[in-house]
N, C-alpha and C positions, 0 to 999 in steps of 0.2 A: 398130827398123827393120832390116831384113836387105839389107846389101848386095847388089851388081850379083854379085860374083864366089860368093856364098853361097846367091842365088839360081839363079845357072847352075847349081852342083853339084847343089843341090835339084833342078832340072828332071832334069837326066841323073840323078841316081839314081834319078827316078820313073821315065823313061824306060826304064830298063834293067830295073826291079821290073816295067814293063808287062809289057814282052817276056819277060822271065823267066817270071811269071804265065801266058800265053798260051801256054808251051811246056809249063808243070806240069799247066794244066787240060785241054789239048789231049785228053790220055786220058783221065782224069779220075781223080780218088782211088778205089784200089782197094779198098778195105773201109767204103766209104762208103754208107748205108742210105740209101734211099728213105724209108722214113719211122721215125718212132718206133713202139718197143712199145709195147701196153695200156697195163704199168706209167706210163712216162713221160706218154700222155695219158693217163692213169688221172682223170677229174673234170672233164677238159675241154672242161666242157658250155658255157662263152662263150667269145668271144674271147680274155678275161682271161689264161686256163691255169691260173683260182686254185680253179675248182670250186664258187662259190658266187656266190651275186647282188649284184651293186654294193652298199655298205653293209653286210654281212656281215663279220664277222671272218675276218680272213685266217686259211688253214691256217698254222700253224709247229709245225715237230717239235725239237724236243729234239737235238741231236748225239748219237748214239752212242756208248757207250763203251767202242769202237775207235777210236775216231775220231784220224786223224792229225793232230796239233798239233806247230808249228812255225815255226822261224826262220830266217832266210836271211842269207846272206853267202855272200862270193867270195874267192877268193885273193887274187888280187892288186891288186880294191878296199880289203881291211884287212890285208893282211900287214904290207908296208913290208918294208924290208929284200929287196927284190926285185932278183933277176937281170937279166940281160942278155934282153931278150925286144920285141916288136913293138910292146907298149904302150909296155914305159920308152923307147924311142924315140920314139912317137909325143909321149910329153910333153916329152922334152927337145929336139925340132924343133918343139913347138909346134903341133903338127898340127892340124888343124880343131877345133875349140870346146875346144881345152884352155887353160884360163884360171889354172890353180893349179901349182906343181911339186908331186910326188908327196910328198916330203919320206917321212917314215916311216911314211905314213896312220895308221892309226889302231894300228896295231904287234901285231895281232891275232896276228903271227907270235911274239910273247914274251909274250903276253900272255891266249891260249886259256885256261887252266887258270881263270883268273877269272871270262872270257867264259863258258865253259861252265858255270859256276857260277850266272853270272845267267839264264841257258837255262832251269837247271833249277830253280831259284828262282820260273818262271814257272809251271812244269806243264807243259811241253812235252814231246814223246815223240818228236819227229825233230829233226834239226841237220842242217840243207842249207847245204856248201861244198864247194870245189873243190876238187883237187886237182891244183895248174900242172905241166904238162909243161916249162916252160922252167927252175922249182926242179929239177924231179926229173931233168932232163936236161939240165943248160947246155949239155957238149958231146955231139954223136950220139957212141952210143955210151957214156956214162961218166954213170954213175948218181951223183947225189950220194950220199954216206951220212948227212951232217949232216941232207938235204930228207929222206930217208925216216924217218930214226929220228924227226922232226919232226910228220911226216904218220901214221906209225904210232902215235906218243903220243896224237894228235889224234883220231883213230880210236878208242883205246883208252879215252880218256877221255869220248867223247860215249856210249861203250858203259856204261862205267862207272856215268856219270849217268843211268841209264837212259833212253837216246835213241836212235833210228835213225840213224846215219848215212846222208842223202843224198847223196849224190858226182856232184859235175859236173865232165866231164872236159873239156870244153874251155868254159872261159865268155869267148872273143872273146881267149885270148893265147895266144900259140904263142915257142918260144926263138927267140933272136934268129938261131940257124946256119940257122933253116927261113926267115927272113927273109931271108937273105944267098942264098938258093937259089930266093927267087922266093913263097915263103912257099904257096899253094894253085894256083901256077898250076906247078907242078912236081911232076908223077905221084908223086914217089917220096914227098911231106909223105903222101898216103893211107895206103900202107904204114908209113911211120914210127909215123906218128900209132895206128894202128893193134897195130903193135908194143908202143909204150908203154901202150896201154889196154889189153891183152891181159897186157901185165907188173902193171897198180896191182890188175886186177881180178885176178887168182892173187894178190897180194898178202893181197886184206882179200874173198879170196870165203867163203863162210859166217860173215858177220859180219853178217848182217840189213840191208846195203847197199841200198837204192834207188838206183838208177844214171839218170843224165842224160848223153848222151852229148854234144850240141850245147846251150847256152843260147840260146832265141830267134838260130834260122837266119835271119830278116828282118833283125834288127837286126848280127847280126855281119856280114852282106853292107851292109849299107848302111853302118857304119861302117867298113867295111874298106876302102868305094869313095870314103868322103870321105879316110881319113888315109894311104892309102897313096901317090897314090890307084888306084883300078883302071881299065879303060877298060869296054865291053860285053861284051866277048868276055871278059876276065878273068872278070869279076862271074857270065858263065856258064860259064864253066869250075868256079869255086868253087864255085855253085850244084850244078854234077853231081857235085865230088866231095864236097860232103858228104851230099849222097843219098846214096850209094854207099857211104861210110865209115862214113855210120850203122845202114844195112842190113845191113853186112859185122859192124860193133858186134854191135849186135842178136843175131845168132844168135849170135856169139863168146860172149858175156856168159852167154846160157843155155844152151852148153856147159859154160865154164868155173864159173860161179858159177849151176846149179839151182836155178831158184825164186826167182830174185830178179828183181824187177820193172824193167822199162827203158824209158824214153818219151825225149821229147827236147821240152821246154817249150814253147811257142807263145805269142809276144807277140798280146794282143788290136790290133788297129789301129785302131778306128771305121770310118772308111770308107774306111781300107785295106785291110781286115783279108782282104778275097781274095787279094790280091798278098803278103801277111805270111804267109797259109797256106800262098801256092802257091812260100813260097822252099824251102821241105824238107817241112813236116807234111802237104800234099796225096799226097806220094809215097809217104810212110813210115807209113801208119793201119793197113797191114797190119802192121808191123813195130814197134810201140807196145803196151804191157802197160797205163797208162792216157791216158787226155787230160791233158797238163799244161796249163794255162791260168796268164798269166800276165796279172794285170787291172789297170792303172790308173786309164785317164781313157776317159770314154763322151762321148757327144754327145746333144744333142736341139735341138728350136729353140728353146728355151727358155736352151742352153746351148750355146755354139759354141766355150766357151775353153780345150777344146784344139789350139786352133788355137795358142797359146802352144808349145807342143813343139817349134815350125818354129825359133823363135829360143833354143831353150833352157832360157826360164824358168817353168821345170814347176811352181813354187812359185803362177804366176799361175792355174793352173786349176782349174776347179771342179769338185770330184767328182759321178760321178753315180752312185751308190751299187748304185743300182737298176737300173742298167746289165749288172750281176753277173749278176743274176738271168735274163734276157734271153741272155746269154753265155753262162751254164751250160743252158738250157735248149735254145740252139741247138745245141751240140756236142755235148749228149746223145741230138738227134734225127741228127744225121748220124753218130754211130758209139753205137748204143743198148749193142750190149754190152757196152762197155768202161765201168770208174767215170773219174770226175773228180776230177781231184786240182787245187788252186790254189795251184800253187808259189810264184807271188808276186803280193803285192798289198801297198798301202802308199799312204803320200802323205807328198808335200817339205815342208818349210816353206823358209822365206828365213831361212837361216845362222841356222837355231835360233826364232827369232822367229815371235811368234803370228801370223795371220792376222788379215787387216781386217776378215771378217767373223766372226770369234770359233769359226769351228770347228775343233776339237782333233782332235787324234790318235786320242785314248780315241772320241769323236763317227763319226770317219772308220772304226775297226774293230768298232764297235759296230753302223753303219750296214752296213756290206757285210757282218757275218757273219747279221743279222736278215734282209737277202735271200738270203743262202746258205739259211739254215734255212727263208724260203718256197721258194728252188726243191727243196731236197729233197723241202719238201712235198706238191710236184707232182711227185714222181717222179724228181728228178734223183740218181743215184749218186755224192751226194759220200762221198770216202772221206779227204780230207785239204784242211788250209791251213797257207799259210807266211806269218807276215808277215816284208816284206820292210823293214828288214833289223833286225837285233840290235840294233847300235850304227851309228851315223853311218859313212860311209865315202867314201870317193874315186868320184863317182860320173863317171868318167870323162873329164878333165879338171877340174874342179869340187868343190870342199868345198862348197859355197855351198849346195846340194838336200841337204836334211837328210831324212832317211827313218828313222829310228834310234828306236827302244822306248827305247833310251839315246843321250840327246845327247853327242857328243864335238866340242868347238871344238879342230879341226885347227888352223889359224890362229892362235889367241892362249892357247892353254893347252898346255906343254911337257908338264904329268902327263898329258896324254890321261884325264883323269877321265872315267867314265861316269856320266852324272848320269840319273837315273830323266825319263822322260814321264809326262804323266796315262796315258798308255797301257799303262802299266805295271800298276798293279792292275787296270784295265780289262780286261786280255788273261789275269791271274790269273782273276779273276771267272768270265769267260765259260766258260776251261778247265772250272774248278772245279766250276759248276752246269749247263754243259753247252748252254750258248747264253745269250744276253741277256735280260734279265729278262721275265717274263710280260706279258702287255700292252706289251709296249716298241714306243715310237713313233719314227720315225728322227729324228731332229735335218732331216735335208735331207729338201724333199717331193719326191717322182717330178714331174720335167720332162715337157712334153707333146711326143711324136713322138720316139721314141728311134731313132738309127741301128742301136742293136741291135736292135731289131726294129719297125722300121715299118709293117707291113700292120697289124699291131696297135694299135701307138701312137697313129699318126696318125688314128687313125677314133676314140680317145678312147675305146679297150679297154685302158688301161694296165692291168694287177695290180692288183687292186682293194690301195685305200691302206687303211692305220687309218683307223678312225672318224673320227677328230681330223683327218684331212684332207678337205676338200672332193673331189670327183669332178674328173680337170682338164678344161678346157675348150677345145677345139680354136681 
């Protein structure tokens, strides 16, 4: 049940995503196609997009072997050991949905050399974390040396293991002194902030870095409005400077660091998902090397329960697998040149604990990479996935949404032990032979009338299923 005052903030943050939407679509995204190339419909003789007659076997190709494979994690979700900055305030006031103290999270900060060991025990070729501006700069001005020599092992080490370092430079924390100055609603955090990104990228440029400038622009704005909190006028202030900061990025980066790729992630929303575009990624499509896509939870009327996200408990939703598929196929017709990369995707359980209806982890990535491999099928250029995350972590306020390839009980285990998921040799597997088994049938069946894409759905043109599922029926 979500209270009176939990409801207000809800309304005024949609209220202010409206308006904010309505000021980004105004002009409209600037490198935004009309419609897809050949390639993309390439086969798309029905509704389906799948190229063949209801009943037929689905196209699935094989991942390439280039193919980026990967793991995610954040700073200051597994560091511990963390400075003076916006979050550790936010938890120790308690601020909107923080239910846990931060304690030493999962201590990822003394602990990397082993993590990156289970990385590469997987067959993974990239390591996506951050790297916090409020470690590397407690006070403006005065560089730690302990966060860098820290940050450069961590680097050196994901290189070592043969992994790409991806580097996100701001994923929702900024130091506590840009806090004490107003935090985004004071011209000078652009410049800083920019300063600083301009200092990590001459640091580690010609090291095969993927850089991510903003983590999901929708969600740092909407939590920024519930824990600070912000009013509307803030929330579009913030909104224009990180346009601005990421565009300024953007070129900075492929002056300083040549060749190396720069996007800024985009949270999927369901049927938000235009107002989640239009908080940064409608602005910035000119200013993107790929599509990051970041996929959780989908919708259909068959499935309404992410509507569970409102109150928090991300563990009660039902994935929709095939959701993905719908997702990646939209974004590749609204910007056909660029590839598609899927930074994060994952799913919670409850504080480690199976689900009631018996589906797994191993089920959950096995299922959305067989729709990745159909939408390449049809044309879609993926070129990477992350699953999100490694090990268990602080998922912002909250131990409890467990996400973790390796479970770690924050709460009642001091050795912070990583204990393997069935997802574990699942995620080896799939590397290894280069997608999910032949004939593989997904554990969930496609839902009828998807919010990802409805003209489709709803006429009962879903992607044609395996055999082994019936046709669905409107």
């Amino acid at each position: 049940m979500i209270g009176r005052t939990r409801r207000s903030r809800l309304a005024r943050v949609l209220t202010a995503l409206v308006l904010s939407a309505a000021t980004g679509l105004a002009s409209g995204p600037p490198a935004i196609a009309a419609a897809a190339p050949a390639s993309v419909l390439a086969g798309a003789s029905n509704a389906s997009g799948t190229g063949g007659a209801r009943g037929a076997p689905p196209k699935v190709v094989r991942f390439p072997e280039n193919f980026l494979w990967g793991v995610s994690t954040s700073g200051f979700q597994g560091e511990g050991s963390f400075p003076d900055s916006n979050w550790t305030r936010y938890v120790e006031r308690k601020a909107n949905g923080v239910k846990d103290p931060y304690g030493n999270s999962v201590d990822f900060r003394h602990r990397y050399p082993s993590d990156i060991g289970l990385a590469k025990g997987l067959g993974v070729n990239v390591f996506r974390t951050s790297i916090e501006w409020a470690r590397v700069e407690p006070r403006r001005g005065h560089r730690d040396p302990d966060a860098l020599a820290y940050y450069d092992d961590l680097v050196r080490r994901i290189r070592a293991a043969g992994m790409r370092p991806m580097l996100t430079l701001d994923h929702w924390v900024y130091p506590g002194w840009v806090a004490d100055r107003g935090a985004w609603d004071d011209p000078r955090t652009q410049a800083d902030w920019l300063r600083n990104a301009r200092f990590l990228v001459n640091r580690y440029k010609g090291q095969g870095v993927i850089w991510i400038t903003f983590n999901e622009a929708s969600q740092y704005l909407y939590r920024e409005t519930l824990s600070r909190p912000m009013n509307l006028g803030q929330l579009a202030a913030m909104r224009t400077a990180l346009r601005r900061t990421h565009r300024a990025a953007y070129d900075m980066i492929h002056r300083v660091d040549p060749g190396a790729p720069v996007s800024t992630n985009v949270a999927y929303g369901t049927v938000l998902n235009a107002l989640f575009d239009a908080a940064l990624f409608n602005d910035v499509t000119d200013k993107i090397d790929f599509i990051g896509i970041d996929y959780y939870y989908g919708a259909n009327l068959e499935n309404l329960s992410a509507a569970h996200a409102i109150s928090g408990e991300l563990w009660r939703i039902d994935p929709e697998p095939e959701g993905l598929y719908h997702v990646l196929k939209n974004y590749q017709r609204r910007l056909p040149k660029l590839p598609v990369y899927i930074v994060e995707n994952g799913m919670p359980t409850d504080d480690g604990r199976p689900r009631a209806d018996g589906y797994t982890r191993a089920d959950h990535l096995r299922d959305h990479l067989y729709w990745v491999q159909r939408a390449m099928a049809d044309g879609v250029n993926v070129i990477g996935y992350n699953h999100w995350s490694l090990t268990d972590n602080y998922e912002w306020g909250s131990y409890r949404p467990r996400f973790g390839l390796y479970t770690v009980d924050v709460r009642t285990d001091p050795a912070l032990r990583r204990r393997p998921t069935d997802a574990v040799p699942a995620y080896r597997s799939i590397i290894a032979t280069r997608g999910v088994p032949p004939g593989y049938v997904p554990k969930r069946k496609p839902g009828w009338c998807s919010i990802e894409d409805p003209i489709a759905t709803c006429l009962g043109t879903t992607p044609t299923p395996p055999a082994d599922y019936p046709a669905p029926t409107p």
